[in-house]
C-alpha positions as CSV (number, residue, x, y, z in Angstrom):
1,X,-39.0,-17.7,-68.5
2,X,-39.0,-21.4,-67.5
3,X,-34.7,-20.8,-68.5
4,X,-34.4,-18.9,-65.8
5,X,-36.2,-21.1,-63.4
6,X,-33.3,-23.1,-62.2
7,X,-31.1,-19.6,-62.1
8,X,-33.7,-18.0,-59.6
9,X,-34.2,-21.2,-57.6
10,X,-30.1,-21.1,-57.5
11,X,-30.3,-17.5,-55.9
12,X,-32.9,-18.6,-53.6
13,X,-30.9,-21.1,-51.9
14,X,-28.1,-18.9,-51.9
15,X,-29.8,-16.3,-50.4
16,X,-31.5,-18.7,-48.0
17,X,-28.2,-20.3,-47.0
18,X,-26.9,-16.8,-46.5
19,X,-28.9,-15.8,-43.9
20,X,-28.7,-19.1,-42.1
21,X,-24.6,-18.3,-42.4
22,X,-25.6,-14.9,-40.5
23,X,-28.0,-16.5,-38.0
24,X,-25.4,-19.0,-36.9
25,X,-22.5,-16.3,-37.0
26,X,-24.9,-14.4,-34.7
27,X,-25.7,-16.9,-32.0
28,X,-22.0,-18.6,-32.2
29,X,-20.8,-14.8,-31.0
30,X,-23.5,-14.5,-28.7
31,X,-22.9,-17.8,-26.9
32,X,-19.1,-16.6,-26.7
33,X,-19.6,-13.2,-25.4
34,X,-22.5,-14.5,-22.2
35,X,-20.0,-17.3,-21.7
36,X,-17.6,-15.0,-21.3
37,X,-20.1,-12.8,-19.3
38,X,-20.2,-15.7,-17.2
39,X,-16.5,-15.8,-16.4
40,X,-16.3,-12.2,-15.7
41,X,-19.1,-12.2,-13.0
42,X,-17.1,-15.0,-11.1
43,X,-14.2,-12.8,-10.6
44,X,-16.2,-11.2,-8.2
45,X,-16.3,-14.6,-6.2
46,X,-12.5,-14.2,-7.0
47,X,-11.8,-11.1,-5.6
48,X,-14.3,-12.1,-2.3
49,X,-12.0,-15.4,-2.0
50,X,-8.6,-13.2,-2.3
51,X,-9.3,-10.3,-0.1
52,X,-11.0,-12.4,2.8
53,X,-8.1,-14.7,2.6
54,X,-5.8,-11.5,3.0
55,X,-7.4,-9.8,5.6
56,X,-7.3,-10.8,9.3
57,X,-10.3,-13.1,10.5
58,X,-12.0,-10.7,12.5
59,X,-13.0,-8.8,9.3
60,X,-14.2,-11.8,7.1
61,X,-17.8,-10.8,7.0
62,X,-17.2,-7.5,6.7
63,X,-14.8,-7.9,3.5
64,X,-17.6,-10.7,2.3
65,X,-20.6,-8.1,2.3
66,X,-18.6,-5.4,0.5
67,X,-17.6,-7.8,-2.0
68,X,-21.3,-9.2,-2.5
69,X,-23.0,-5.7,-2.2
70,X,-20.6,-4.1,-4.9
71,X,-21.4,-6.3,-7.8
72,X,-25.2,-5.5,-6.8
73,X,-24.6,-1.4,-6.6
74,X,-22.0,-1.5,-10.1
75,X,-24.7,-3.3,-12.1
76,X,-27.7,-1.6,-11.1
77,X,-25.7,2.0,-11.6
78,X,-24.6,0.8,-14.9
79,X,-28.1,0.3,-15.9
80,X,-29.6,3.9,-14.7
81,X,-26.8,5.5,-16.1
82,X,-23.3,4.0,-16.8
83,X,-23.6,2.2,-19.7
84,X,-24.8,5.3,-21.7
85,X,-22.8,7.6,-20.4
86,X,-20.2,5.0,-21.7
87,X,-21.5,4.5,-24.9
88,X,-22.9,7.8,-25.8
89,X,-22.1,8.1,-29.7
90,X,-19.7,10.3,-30.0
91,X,-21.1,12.5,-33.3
92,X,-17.4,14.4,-33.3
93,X,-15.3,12.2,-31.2
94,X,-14.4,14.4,-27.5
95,X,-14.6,13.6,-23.9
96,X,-18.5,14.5,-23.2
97,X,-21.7,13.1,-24.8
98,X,-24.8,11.3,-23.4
99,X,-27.2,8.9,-25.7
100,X,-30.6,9.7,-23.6
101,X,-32.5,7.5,-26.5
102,X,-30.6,4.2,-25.5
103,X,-31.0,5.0,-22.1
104,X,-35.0,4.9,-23.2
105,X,-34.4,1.5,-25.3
106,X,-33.3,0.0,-22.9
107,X,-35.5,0.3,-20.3
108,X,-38.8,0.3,-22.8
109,X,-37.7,-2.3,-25.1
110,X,-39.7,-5.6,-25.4
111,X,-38.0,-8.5,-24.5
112,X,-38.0,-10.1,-28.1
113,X,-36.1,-7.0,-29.5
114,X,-34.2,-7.0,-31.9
115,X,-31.1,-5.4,-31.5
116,X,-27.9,-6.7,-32.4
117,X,-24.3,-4.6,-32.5
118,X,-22.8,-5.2,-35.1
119,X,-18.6,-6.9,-34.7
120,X,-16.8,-8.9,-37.4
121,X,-20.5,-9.2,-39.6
122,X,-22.2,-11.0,-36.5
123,X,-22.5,-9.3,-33.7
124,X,-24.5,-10.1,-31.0
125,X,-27.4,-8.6,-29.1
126,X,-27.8,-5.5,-27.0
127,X,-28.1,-7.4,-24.0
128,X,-25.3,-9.2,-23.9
129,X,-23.4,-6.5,-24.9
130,X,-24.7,-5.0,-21.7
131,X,-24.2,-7.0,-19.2
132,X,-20.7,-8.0,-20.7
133,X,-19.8,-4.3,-20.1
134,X,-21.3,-4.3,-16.8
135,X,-19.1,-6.9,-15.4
136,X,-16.3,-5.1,-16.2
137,X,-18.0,-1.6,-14.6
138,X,-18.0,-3.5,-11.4
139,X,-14.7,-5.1,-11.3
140,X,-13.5,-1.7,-11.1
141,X,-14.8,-0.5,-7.8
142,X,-14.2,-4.5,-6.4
143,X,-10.5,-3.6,-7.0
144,X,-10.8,-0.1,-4.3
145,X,-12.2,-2.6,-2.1
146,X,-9.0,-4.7,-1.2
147,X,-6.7,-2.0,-0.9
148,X,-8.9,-0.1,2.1
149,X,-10.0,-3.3,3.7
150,X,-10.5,-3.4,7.6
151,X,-11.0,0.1,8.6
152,X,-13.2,1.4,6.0
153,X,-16.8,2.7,6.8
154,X,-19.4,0.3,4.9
155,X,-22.1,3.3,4.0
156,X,-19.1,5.3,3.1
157,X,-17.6,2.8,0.7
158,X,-21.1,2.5,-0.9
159,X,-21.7,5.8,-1.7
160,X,-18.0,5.8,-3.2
161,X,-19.0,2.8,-5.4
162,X,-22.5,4.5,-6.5
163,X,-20.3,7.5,-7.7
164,X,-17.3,5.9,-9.1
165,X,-18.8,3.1,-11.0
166,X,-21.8,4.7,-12.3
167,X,-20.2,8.2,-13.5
168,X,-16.2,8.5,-13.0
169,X,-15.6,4.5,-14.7
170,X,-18.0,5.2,-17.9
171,X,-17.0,8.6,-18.3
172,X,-13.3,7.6,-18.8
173,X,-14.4,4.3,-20.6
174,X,-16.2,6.7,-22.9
175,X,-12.9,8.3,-24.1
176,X,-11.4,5.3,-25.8
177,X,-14.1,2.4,-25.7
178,X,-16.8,4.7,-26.4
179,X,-15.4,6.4,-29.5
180,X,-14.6,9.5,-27.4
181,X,-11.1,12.0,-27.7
182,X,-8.7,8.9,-26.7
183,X,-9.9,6.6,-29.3
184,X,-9.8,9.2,-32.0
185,X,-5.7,10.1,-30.6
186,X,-5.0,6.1,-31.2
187,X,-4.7,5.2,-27.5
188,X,-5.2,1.7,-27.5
189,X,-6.7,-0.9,-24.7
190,X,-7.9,-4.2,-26.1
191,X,-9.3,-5.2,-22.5
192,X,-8.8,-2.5,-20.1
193,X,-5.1,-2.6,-17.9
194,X,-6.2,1.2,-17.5
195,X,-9.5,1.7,-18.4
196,X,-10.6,-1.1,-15.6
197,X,-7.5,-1.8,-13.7
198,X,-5.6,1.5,-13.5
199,X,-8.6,3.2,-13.3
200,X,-9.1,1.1,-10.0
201,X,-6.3,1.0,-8.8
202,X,-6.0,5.0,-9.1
203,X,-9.5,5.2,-6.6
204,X,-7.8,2.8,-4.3
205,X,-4.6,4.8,-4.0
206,X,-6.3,8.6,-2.8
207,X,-8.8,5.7,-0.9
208,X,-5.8,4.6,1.0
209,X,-4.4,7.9,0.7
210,X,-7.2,9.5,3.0
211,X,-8.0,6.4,5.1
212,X,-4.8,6.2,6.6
213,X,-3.2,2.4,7.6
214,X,-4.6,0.0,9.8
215,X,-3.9,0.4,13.5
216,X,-0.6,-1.2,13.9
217,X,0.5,-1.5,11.0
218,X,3.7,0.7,10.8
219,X,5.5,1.0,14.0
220,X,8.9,3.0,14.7
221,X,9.2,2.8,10.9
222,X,9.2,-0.9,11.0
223,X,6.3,-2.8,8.8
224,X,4.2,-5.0,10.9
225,X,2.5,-7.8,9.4
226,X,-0.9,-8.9,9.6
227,X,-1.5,-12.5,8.8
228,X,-4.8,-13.4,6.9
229,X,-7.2,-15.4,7.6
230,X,-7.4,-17.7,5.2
231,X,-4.2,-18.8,2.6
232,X,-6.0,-21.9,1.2
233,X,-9.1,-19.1,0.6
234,X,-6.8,-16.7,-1.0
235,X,-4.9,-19.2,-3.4
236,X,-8.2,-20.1,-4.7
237,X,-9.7,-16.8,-4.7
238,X,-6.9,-16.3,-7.3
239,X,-7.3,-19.3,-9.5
240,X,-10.8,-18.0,-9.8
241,X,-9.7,-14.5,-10.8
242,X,-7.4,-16.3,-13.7
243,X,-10.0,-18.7,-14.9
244,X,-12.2,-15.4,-15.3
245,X,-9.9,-13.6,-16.9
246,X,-10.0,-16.1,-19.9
247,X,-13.8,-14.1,-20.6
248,X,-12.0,-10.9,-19.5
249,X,-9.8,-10.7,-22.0
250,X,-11.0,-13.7,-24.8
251,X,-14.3,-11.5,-24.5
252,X,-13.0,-8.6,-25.4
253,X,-12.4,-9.7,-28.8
254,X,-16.1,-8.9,-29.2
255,X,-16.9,-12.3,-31.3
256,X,-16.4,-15.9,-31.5
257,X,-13.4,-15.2,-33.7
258,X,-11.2,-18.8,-33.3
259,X,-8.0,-17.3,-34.2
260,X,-8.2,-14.3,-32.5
261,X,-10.1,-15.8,-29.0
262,X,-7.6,-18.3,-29.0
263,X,-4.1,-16.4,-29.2
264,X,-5.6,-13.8,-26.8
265,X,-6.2,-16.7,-24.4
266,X,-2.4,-17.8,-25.2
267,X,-1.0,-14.6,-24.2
268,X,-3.0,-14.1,-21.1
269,X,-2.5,-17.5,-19.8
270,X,1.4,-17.2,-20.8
271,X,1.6,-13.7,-18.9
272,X,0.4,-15.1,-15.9
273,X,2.7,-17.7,-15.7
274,X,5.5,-15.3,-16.3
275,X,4.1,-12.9,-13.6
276,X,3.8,-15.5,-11.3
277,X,7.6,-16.5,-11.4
278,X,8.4,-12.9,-11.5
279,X,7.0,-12.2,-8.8
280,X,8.3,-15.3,-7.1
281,X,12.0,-14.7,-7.9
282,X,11.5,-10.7,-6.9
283,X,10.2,-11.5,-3.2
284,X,12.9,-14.2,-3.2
285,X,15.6,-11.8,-3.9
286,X,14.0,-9.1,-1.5
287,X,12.6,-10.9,1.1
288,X,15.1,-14.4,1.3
289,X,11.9,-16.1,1.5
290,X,9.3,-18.3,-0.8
291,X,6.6,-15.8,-0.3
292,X,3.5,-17.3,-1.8
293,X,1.5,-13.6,-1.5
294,X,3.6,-12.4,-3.4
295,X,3.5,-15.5,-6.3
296,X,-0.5,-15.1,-6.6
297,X,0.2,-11.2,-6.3
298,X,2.5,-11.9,-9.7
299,X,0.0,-14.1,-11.3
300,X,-2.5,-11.3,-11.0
301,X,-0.2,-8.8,-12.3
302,X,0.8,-10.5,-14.8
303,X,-2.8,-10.8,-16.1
304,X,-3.0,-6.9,-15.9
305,X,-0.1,-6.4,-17.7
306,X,-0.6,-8.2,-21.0
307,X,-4.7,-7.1,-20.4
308,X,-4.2,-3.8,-22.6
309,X,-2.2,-5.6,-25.4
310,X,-3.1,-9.4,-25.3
311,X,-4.2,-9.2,-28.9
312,X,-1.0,-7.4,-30.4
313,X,1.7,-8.9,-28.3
314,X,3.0,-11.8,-29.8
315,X,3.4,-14.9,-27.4
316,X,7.1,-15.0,-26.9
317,X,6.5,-11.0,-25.4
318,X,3.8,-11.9,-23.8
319,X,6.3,-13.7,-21.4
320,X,8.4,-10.6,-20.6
321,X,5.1,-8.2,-20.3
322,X,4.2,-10.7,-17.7
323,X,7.8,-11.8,-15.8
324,X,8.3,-8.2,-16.0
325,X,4.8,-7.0,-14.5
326,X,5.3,-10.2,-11.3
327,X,8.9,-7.8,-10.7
328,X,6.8,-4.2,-10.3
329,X,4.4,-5.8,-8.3
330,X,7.4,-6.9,-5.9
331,X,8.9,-3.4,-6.3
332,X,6.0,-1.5,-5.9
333,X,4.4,-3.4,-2.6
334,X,7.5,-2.8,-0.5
335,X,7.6,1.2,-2.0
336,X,3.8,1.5,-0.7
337,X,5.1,0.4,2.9
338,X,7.8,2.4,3.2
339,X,5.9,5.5,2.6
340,X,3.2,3.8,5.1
341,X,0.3,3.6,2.7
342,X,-1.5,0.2,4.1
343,X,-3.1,-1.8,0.8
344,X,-4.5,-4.7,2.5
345,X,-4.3,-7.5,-0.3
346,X,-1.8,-5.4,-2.8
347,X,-4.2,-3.8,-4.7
348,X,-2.4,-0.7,-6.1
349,X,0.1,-2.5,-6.9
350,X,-1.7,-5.6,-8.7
351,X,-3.6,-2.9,-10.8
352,X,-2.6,0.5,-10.9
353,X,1.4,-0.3,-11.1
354,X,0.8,-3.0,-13.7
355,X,-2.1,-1.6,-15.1
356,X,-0.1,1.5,-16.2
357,X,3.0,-0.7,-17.0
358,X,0.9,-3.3,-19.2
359,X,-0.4,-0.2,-20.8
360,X,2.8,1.8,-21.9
361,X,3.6,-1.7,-23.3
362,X,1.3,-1.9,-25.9
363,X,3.5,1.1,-27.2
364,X,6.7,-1.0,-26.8
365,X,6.2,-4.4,-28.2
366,X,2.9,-3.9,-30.4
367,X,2.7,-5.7,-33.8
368,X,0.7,-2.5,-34.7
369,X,3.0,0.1,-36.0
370,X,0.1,2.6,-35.6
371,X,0.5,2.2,-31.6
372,X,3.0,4.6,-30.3
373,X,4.8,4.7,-27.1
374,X,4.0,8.3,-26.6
375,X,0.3,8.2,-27.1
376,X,-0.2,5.3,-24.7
377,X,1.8,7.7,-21.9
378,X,-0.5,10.8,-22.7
379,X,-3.6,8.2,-22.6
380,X,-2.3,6.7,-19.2
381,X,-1.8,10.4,-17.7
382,X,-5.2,11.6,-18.8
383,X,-6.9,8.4,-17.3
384,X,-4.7,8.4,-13.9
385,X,-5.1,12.1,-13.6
386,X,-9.2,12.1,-14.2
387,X,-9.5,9.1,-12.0
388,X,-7.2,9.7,-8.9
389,X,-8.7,13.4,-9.0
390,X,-12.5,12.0,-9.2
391,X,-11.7,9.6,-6.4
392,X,-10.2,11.9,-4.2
393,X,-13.2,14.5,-4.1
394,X,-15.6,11.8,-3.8
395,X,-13.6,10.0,0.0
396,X,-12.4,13.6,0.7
397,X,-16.4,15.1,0.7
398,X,-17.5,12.0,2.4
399,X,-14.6,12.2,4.7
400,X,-15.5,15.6,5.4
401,X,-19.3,14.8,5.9
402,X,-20.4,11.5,7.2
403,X,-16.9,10.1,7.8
404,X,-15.0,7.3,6.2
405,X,-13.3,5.1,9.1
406,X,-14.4,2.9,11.7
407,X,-13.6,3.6,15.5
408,X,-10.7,2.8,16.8
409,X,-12.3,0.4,19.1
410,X,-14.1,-1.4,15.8
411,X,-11.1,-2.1,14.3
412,X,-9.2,-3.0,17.2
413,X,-11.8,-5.8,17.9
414,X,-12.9,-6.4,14.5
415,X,-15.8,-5.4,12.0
416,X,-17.8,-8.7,12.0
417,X,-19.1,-8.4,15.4
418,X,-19.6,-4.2,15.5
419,X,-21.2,-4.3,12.0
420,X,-23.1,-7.7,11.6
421,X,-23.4,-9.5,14.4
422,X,-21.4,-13.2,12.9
423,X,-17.9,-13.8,13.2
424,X,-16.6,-15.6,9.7
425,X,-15.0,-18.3,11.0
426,X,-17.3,-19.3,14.4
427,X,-17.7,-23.2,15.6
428,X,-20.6,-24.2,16.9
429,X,-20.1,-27.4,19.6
430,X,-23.5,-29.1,20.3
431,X,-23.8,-29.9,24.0
C-alpha cells in the first residue's frame, strides 16, 4: 500500500489545486460581470445627463425625475416578474414559458446561497446574473424616455414603464436570450441592438406616435428648433453612456474571458468612433454646419450598431458598421421631422434605426457562417412588430383613460414649476 502513497497524495493535490483553479475562475467572472453591472447602472446617469442637456431648461427637473424614477420602477418589476418571465426554461424552445420555482428562489433564498450559472466552466452567481440583466431591462424603457420628453404626463409614463419593462421587454428577451423560438431559428444578438435598443426605440416611436410634437415645433411645414439646456451636460451625458457601454457589451460575454472581453471592447470602442465621424460628415453635408448633436448622436449609434455583432465582427468592419450607423442616424433624424414626429434627444433614431441596422449586420459581415442575413430580418420583424404593437395598446389605453399629455399651458410654461415646484437651473442671490 505504502507504493501507492505518493500516487494518492499526487491526486490529492491535484484535485485540491483543481478546485482552487475553479474557485478563482469563479470569482475572476464574477468580479467582471458586477464591474460590468456597475457600468451599466451609470448609463442611466448617462442618459439623465443627455436628455436634460437636450431638452429646454424649463423641463430639467421633470426629465431628471423620469430618468431617476425609471431605473427604480425597471428593477423592482424585473424582480416581481421580469427576470423569470425572461428566463423561463424553455423545455421545447417557443415564445411562452414561466419558471414560477426561480421566481420562489429568489425571493426565499438565503443570502449565502449557492447558486452559480454556469458560462465558459466558471460562471458566476445568480445574483449577479440578476442584477446584470436588470440593468439592461431598465435601459430599455430609459430609451422611451428621451424621445417623448417635455409634454409627456409623469403617472402616465410610469404606468408605461411598469408594463413595458416588466412584461413586453422580458417576453421578447425570452425568445432569443432566454432559449425561446428566436434562439432555436439562429437569430443572433450578442448584446442586444434589438433586444434592448430596437425594442426601445420601437415603444418610443408609437410613444411619439400618440403624443404628438411639442407645441411649436413644426410650423407652416418648417422645423423649429428648440435649444437645450445644457450642451456641456449633454456632451458628458454621452461620454458616460460610452464608458458604460464598455460593461454593456464586454459584459455580455458572460465571463472574464481576456480574449474575448477585450476584442469586444475593440469593436465597440472602434464603432463609436466611426459613428461619431459619420455622423459628423452626414450633418455636414446636410446641414453645411459642424453640428455637434448630431456627432454625440453618431457616437451613440455607432455603439448600437456594432451592439448585436461586437463579438463576430472583425475590427476593420467594426469601422463601417459604425461610420455607416453615424450616416442613418443623420438620415433618419431629418425623415422623423419631416413627417413631424418630435423625438426630443433623437431617440428613435439613436436606437431603433441603428438598432435594426446593427442587427441585420450581424447577417452581413459575421465571422459565423451559421448567421444568415435572412434570419436576422425575420428576427428584427418579429421583435419590431411585438414591441411597436405592445407599446401602442399600452399609450393608446392610457391615452384613452387617464390621458398621456400635459396642458397646453404646462408645457408652454414648463413642467418643473407645474409638476415639482424647483426650476433646474435657479440662482439664489443672498441679500
Amino acid at each position: 500500500m505504502m507504493y501507492f502513497a505518493p500516487l494518492l497524495a499526487q491526486d490529492a493535490a491535484a484535485i485540491d489545486l483543481s478546485a482552487e483553479i475553479a474557485q478563482g475562475l469563479l470569482t475572476t467572472n464574477n468580479v467582471w460581470m458586477m464591474l460590468s453591472t456597475a457600468l451599466v447602472f451609470i448609463m442611466h446617469l448617462g442618459f439623465a445627463g443627455v436628455e436634460a442637456g437636450f431638452g429646454q431648461a424649463k423641463n430639467t427637473v421633470n426629465i431628471l425625475f423620469k430618468n431617476t424614477i425609471t431605473p427604480i420602477i425597471g428593477i423592482l418589476c424585473y424582480a416581481a416578474f421580469g427576470f423569470y418571465l425572461m428566463y423561463p426554461g424553455f423545455e421545447v424552445p417557443g415564445w411562452f414559458a414561466f419558471d414560477a420555482a426561480g421566481w420562489s428562489m429568489f425571493w426565499f433564498s438565503p443570502a449565502d446561497a449557492d447558486v452559480t450559472v454556469g458560462y465558459a466552466n466558471g460562471g458566476y452567481t445568480y445574483w449577479t446574473d440578476f442584477l446584470f440583466q436588470a440593468m439592461f431591462a431598465a435601459t430599455a424603457a430609459t430609451i422611451v424616455s428621451g424621445a417623448i420628453a417635455e409634454r409627456v404626463k409623469l403617472g402616465a409614463y410610469l404606468i408605461f414603464t411598469l408594463f413595458f419593462v416588466g412584461i413586453v421587454y422580458p417576453l421578447i428577451g425570452s425568445w432569443k436570450w432566454g432559449g425561446g423560438a428566436l434562439n432555436e431559428m439562429g437569430f443572433y444578438d450578442f448584446a442586444g441592438s434589438t433586444l434592448v435598443h430596437s425594442v426601445g426605440g420601437w415603444g418610443a416611436l408609437a410613444g411619439v406616435i400618440l403624443v404628438g410634437p411639442r407645441i411649436g415645433k413644426y410650423v407652416n411645414g418648417k422645423t423649429v428648433e428648440k435649444p437645450g439646456a445644457s450642451v456641456p451636460l449633454a456632451v458628458i451625458g454621452v461620454f458616460m453612456l460610452w464608458l458604460g457601454w464598455f460593461g454593456f457589451n464586454g459584459g455580455s460575454v458572460l465571463s472574464a474571458d481576456p480574449g474575448l472581453v477585450s476584442f469586444v471592447l475593440v469593436t465597440t470602442c472602434l464603432a463609436a468612433c466611426a459613428g461619431g465621424l459619420g455622423g459628423f460628415l452626414a450633418a455636414y453635408f446636410a446641414f453645411k454646419r459642424l453640428d455637434l448633436g448630431m456627432v454625440l448622436n453618431g457616437i451613440l449609434a455607432g455603439l448600437v450598431s456594432i451592439t448585436a455583432g461586437a463579438d463576430v465582427i472583425n475590427p476593420g468592419t467594426a469601422v463601417l458598421v459604425g461610420f455607416v450607423g453615424g450616416i442613418l442616424v443623420v438620415i433618419s433624424a431629418v425623415l422623423l421631422d419631416k413627417a413631424r414626429l418630435d423625438d426630443v434627444v433623437g431617440a428613435v433614431s439613436v436606437h431603433l434605426t441603428c438598432g435594426v441596422w446593427g442587427t441585420l449586420a450581424v447577417g452581413i459581415f459575421s465571422t459565423n457562417p451559421d448567421h444568415s442575413f435572412v434570419t436576422q430580418l425575420i428576427g428584427v420583424a418579429i421583435c419590431g412588430a411585438t414591441a411597436f404593437a405592445s407599446a401602442f395598446v399600452i399609450f393608446f389605453v392610457l391615452k384613452k383613460t387617464m390621458g398621456i399629455r400635459v396642458s397646453e399651458e404646462h408645457e408652454r410654461t414648463g413642467l418643473d414649476s407645474h409638476e415639482h415646484g424647483i426650476r433646474g437651473y435657479t440662482i439664489v442671490y443672498d441679500e
